[in-house]
FIKOLZA-1660 file (N, C-alpha, C; in steps of 0.1 Angstrom, whole numbers, plus 5000, padded with zeros to 4 digits):
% residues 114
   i   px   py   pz ch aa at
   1 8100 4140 8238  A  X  N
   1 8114 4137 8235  A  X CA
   1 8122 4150 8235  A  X  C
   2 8130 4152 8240  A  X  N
   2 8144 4162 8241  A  X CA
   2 8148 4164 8231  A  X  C
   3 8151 4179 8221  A  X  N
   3 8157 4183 8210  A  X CA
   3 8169 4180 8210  A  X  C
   4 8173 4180 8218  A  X  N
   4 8191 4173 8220  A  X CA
   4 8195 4168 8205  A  X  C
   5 8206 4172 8194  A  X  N
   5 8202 4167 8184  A  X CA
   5 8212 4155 8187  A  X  C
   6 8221 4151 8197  A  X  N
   6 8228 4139 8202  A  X CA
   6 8221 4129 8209  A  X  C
   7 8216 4117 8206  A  X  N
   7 8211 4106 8214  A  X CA
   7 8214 4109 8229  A  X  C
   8 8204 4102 8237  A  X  N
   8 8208 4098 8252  A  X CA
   8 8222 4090 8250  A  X  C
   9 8223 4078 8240  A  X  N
   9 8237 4074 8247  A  X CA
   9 8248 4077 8240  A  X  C
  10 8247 4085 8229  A  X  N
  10 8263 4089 8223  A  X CA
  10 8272 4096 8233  A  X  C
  11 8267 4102 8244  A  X  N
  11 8284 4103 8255  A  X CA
  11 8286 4092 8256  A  X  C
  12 8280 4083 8260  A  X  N
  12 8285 4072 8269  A  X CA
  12 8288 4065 8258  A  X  C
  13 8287 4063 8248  A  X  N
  13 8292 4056 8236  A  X CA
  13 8306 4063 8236  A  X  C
  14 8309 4072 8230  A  X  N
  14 8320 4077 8229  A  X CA
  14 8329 4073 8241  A  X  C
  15 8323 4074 8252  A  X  N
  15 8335 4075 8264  A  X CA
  15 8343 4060 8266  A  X  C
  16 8327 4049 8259  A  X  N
  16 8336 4039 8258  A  X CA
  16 8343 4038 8248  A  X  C
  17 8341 4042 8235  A  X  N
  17 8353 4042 8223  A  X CA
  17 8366 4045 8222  A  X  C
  18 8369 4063 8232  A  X  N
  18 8378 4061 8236  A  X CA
  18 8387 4055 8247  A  X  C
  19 8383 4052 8256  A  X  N
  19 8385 4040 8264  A  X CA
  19 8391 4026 8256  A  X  C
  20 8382 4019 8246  A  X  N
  20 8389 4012 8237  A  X CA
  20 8398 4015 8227  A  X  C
  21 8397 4027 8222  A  X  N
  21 8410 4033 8213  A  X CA
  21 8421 4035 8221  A  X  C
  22 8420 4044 8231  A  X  N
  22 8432 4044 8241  A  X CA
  22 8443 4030 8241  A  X  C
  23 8438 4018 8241  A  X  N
  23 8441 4010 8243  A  X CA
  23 8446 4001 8233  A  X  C
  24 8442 4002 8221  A  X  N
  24 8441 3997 8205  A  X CA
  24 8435 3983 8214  A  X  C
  25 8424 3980 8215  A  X  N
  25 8414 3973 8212  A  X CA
  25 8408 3965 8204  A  X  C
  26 8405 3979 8194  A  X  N
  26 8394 3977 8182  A  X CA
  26 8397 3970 8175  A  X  C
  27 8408 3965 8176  A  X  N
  27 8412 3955 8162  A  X CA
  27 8411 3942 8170  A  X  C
  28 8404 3939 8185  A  X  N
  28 8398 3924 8185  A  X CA
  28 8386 3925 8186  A  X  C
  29 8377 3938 8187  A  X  N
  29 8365 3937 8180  A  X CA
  29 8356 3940 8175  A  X  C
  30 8356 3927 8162  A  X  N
  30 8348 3922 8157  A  X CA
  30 8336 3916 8161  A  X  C
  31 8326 3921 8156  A  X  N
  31 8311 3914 8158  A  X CA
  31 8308 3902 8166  A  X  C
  32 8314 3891 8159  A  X  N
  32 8315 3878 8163  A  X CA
  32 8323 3876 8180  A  X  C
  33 8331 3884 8180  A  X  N
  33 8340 3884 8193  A  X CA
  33 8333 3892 8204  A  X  C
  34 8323 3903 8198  A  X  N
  34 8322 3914 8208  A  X CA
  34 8306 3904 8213  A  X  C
  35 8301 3897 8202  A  X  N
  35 8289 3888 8205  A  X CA
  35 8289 3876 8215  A  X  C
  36 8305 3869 8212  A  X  N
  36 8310 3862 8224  A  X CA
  36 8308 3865 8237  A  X  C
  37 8317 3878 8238  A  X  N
  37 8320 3887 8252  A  X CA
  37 8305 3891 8257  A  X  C
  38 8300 3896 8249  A  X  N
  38 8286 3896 8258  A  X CA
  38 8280 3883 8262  A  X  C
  39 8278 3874 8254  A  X  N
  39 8274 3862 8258  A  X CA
  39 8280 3859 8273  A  X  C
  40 8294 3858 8274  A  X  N
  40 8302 3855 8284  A  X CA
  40 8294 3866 8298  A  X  C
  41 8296 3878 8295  A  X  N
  41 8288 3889 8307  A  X CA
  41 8278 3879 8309  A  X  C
  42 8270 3879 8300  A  X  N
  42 8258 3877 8306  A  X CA
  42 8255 3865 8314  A  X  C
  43 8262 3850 8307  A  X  N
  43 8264 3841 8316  A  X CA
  43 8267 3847 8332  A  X  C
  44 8279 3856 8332  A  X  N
  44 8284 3857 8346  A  X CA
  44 8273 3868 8358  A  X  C
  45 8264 3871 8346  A  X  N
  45 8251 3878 8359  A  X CA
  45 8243 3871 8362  A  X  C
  46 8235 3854 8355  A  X  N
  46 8231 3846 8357  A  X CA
  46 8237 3838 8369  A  X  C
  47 8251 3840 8370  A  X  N
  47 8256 3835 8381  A  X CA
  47 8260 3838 8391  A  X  C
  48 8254 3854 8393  A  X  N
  48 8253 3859 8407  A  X CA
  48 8240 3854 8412  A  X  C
  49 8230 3847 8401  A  X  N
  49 8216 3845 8411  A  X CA
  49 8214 3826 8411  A  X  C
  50 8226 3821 8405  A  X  N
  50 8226 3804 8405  A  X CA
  50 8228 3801 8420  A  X  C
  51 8214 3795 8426  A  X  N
  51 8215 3789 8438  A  X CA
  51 8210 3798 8450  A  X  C
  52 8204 3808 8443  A  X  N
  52 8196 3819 8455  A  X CA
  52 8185 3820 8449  A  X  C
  53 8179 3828 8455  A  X  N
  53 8163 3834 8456  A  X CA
  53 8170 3849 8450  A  X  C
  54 8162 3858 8442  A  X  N
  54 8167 3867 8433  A  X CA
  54 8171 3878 8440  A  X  C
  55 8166 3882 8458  A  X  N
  55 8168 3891 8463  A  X CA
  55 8181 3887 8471  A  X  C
  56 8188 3879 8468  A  X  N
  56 8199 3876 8477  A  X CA
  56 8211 3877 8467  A  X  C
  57 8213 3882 8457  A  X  N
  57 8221 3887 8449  A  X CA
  57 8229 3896 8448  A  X  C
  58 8236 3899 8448  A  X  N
  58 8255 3907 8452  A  X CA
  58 8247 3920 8439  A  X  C
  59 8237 3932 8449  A  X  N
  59 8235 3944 8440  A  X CA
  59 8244 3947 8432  A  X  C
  60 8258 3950 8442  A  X  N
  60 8269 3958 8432  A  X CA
  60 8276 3948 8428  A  X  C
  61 8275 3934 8424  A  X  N
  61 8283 3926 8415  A  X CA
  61 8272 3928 8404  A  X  C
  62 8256 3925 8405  A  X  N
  62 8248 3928 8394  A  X CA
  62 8253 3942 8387  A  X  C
  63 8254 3952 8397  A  X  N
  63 8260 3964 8389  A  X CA
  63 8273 3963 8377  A  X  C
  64 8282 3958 8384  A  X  N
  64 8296 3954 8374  A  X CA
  64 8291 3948 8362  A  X  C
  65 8282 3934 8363  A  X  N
  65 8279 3932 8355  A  X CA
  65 8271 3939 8342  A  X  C
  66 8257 3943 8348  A  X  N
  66 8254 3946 8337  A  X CA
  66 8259 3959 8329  A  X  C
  67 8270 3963 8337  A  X  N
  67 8279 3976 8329  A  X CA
  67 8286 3966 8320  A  X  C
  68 8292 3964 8322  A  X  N
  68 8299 3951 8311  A  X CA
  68 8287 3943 8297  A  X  C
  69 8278 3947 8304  A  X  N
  69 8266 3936 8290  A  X CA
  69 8261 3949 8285  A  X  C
  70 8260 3962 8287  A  X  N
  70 8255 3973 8280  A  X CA
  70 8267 3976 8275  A  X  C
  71 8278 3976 8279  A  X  N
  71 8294 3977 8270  A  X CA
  71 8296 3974 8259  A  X  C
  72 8294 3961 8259  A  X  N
  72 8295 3954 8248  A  X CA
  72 8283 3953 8238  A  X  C
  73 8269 3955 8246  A  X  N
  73 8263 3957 8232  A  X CA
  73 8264 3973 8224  A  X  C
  74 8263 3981 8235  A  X  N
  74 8270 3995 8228  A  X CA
  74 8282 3996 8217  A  X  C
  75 8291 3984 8218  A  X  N
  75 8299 3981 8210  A  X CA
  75 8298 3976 8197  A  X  C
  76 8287 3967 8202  A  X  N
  76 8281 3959 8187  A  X CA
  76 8274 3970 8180  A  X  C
  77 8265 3977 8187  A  X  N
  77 8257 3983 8182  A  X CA
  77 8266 3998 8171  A  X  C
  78 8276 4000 8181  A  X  N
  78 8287 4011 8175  A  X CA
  78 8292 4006 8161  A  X  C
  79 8292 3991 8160  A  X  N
  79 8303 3985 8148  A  X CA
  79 8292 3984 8134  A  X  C
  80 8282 3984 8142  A  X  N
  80 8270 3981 8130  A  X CA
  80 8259 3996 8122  A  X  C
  81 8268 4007 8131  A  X  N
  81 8264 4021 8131  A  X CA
  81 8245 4020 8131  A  X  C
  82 8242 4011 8137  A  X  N
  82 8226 4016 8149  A  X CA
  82 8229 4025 8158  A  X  C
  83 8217 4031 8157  A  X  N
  83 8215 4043 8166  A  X CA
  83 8209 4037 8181  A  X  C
  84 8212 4028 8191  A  X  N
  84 8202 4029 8201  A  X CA
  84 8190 4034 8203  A  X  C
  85 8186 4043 8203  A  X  N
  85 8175 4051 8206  A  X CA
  85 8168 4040 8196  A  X  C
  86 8172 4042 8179  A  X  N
  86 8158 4038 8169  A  X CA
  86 8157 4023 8168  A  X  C
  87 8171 4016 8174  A  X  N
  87 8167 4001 8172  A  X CA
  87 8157 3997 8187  A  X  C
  88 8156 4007 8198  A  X  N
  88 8155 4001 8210  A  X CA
  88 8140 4004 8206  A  X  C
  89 8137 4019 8198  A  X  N
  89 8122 4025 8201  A  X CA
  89 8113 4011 8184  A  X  C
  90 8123 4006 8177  A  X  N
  90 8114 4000 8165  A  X CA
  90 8113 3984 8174  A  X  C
  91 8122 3982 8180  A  X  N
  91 8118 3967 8187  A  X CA
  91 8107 3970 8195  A  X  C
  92 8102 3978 8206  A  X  N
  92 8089 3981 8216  A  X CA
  92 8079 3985 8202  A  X  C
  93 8079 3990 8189  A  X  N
  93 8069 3989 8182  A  X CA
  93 8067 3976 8176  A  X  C
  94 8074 3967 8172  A  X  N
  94 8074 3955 8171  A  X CA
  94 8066 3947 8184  A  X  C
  95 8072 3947 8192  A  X  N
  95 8068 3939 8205  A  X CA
  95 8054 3943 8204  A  X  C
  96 8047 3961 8207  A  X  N
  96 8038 3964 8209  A  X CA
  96 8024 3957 8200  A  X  C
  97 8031 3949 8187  A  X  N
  97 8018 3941 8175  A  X CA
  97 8018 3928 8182  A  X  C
  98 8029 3925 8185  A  X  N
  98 8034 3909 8187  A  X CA
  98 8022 3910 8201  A  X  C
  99 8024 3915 8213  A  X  N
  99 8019 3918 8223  A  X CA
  99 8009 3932 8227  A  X  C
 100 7993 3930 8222  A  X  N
 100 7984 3941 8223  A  X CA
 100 7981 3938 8241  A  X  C
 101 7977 3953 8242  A  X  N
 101 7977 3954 8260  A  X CA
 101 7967 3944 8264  A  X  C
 102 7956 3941 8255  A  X  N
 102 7942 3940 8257  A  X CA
 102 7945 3921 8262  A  X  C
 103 7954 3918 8253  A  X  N
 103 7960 3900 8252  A  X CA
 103 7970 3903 8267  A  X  C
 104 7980 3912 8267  A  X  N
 104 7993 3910 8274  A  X CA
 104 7993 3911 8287  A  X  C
 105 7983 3919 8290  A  X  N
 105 7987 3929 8303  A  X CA
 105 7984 3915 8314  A  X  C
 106 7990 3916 8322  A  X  N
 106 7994 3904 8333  A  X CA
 106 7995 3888 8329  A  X  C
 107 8000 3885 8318  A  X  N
 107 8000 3872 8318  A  X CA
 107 8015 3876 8308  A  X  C
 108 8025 3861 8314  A  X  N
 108 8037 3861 8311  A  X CA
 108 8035 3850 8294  A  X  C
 109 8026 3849 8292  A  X  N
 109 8025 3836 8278  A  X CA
 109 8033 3849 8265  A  X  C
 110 8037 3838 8259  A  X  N
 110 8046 3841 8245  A  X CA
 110 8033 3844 8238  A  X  C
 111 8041 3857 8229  A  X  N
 111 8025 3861 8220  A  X CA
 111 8020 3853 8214  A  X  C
 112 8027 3838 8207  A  X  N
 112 8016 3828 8202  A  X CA
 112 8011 3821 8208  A  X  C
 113 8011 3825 8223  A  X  N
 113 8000 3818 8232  A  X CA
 113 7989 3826 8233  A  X  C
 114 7988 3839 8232  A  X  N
 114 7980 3849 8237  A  X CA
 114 7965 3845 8229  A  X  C
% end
């Protein structure tokens, strides 16, 4: 891991903050709203692949999108002061009990199937 004492994403955090401060924004959102808006992204990348095969999907509409669903959770994540890095590295240690290599590795079953 890189001494950097700034996270991988606090630029890009910031750059969206100011981008929404620039704008007075922040005062629509709230949690519940910014939870919405992602919900909504993410429906709309589901819907670049409704009715294809996964490789026939609009790359750079995928791209728009999932800039827009890392936006917004960056946002949630900003309003609830998580650090990215330690909620992303304590869920893979989570997952890592839920899912041991020895049960997981090539089979898509939910860990209470394993």
């Amino acid at each position: 891991m890189p001494d950097n004492p700034m996270n991988d994403f606090d630029e890009i955090i910031a750059e969206i903050i100011k981008f929404r401060d620039e704008r007075d924004w922040k005062q629509f959102h709230n949690p519940k709203d910014l939870a919405i808006a992602l919900n909504i992204e993410t429906s709309e990348l589901l819907e670049l692949f409704l009715w294809k095969d996964a490789e026939s999907a609009n790359k750079e509409k995928v791209k728009e999108e999932l800039a827009d669903i890392f936006t917004y959770a960056f946002l949630i994540a900003e309003k609830y002061g998580f650090d990215v890095n330690d909620i992303i590295r304590e869920k893979i240690k989570i997952n890592s009990v839920k899912y041991p290599v020895d049960k997981a590795r090539g089979t898509a079953k939910k860990y209470d199937e394993l």
